[in-house]
N, C-alpha and C positions, 0 to 999 in steps of 0.2 A: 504494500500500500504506500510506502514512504517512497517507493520508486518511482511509483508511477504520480506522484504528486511533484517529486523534483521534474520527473519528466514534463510533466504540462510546466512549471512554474519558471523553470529557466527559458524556453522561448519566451515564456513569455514578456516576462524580465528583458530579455534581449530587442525583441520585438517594441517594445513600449520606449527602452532608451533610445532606441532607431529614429525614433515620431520626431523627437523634440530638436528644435532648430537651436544650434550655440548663436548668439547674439552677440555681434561683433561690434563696441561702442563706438570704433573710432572709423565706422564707417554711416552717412545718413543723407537722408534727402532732406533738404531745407530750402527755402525760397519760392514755395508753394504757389501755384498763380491758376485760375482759372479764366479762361478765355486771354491768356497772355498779360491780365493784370491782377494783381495783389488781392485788391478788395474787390470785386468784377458785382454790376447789376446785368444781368445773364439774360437775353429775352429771347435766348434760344432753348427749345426743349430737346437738345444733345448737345450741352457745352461739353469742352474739351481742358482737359488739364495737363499741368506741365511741373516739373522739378528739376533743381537739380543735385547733383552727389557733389560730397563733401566726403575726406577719407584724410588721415595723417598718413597712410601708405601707399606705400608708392606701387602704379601698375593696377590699383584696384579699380573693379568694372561689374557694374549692375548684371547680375543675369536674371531674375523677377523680380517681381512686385506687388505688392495689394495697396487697394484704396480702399478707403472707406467710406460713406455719407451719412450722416445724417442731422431730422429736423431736430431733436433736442443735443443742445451742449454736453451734458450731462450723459446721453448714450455715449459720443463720441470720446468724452473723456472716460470713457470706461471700457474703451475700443470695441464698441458696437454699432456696426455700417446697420441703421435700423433703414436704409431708402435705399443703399445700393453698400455690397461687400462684393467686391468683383474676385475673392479668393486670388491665391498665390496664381498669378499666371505669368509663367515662364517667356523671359524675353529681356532687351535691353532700351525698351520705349520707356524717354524720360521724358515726351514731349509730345505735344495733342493728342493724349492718350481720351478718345472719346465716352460721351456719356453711354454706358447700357445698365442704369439701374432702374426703377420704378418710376412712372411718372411723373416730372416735377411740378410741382402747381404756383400757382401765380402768385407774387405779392408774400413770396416766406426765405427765412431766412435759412442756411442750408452751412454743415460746419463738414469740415473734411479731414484725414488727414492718409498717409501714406507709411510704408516701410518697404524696404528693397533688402534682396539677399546677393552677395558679394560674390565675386569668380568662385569662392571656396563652399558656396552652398551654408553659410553664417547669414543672420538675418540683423537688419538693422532695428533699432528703438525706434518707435512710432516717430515720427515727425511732429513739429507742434501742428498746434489747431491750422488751420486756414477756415473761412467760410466766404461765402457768395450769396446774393440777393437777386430773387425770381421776380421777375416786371410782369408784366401781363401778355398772355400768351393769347388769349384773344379778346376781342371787343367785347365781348357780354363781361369781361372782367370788370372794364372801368365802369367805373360810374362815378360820373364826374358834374359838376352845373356849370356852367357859367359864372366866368367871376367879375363881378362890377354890376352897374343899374340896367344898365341893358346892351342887348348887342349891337356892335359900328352897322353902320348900314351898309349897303355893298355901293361899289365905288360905281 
């Protein structure tokens, strides 16, 4: 009986230390931009995001990465993409990496952030916050009055 319990319990021991990614501090994405600016009001529904790497070693090169989105601060600082987790997906795009998460809706505020894993398969520390601001994606959005006593006449 003790045999066969080592038998299952060492794979599995092995199998579980396999999973977890070494996190390599001195390598990160920072300088976060959505649609190519900092703080961006986004009135596209597939904006496009960008980073770049930052490493104290020399010869280091992204080969994945995950995003994350979401509408409360709070998910985000507890790294949970609650509107879009685009999961590790293999590659060295640090730049118009496009939108495919859930629907964004109009008029809300939107926080993001990223991590990249290095040539050696080590994963970086979340990146700080970024976020973005959704404008109106169509006209039944605004609703808006006229402002002043009344409107100019036409010319």
């Amino acid at each position: 009986m003790k045999r066969i319990f080592l038998l299952i319990l060492v794979p599995v021991i092995i199998l579980k230390s396999g999973c977890t990614d070494k996190i390599n501090p001195e390598f990160n994405a920072q300088n976060l931009r959505c649609e190519y600016m900092k703080e961006a009001v986004v009135e596209k529904t597939s904006p496009r995001f960008s980073w770049e790497l930052v490493s104290t070693q020399n010869h280091q090169f992204q080969t994945a990465w995950q995003l994350i989105v979401s509408d409360k601060v709070g998910d985000i600082e507890e790294n949970k993409g609650t509107v879009w987790d685009s999961k590790k997906r293999n590659g060295n795009e640090s730049f118009g990496i496009k939108w495919k998460g859930n629907k964004l809706q109009s008029f809300t505020q939107y926080y993001w952030k990223v991590r990249v894993w290095d040539r050696d398969g080590n994963v970086s520390r979340w990146s700080e916050t970024a976020s973005f601001l959704t404008g109106a994606f169509n006209e039944t959005d605004l609703n808006a009055n006229w402002i002043g006593d009344e409107p100019e006449p036409p010319l």
